[in-house]
Phi, psi and omega in degrees: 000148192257150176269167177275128171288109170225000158276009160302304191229156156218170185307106217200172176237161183330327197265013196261126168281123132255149199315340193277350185263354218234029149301325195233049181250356164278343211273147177266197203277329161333296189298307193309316182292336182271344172311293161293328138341292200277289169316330169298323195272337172287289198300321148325298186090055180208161176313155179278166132100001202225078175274136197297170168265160179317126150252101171323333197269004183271320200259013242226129177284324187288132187256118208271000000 
């Protein structure tokens, strides 16, 4: 099973540049949200534009 690399990135606050930001420092919050859309649907395994839906009913208060 493969493990997380995890001396690859670390952990930093906003005012720190790390190399992983600096893809997206021309982009506006649009270009970046379509960004995370596509990388979501890759990681996910579902169509860019189409995500699967919720099943609410897991969280449902109603006693059956």
């Amino acid at each position: 099973m493969y493990k997380l690399d995890r001396t690859y990135s670390a952990s930093g606050n906003l005012f720190e540049k790390k190399e992983e930001v600096t893809h997206y420092l021309g982009m506006s919050k649009e270009e970046i949200g379509k960004v995370f859309a596509y990388l979501n649907s890759v990681s996910f395994n579902y169509t860019f534009g189409n995500p699967p839906e919720m099943d609410k009913s897991a969280f449902s208060m109603r006693k059956m």
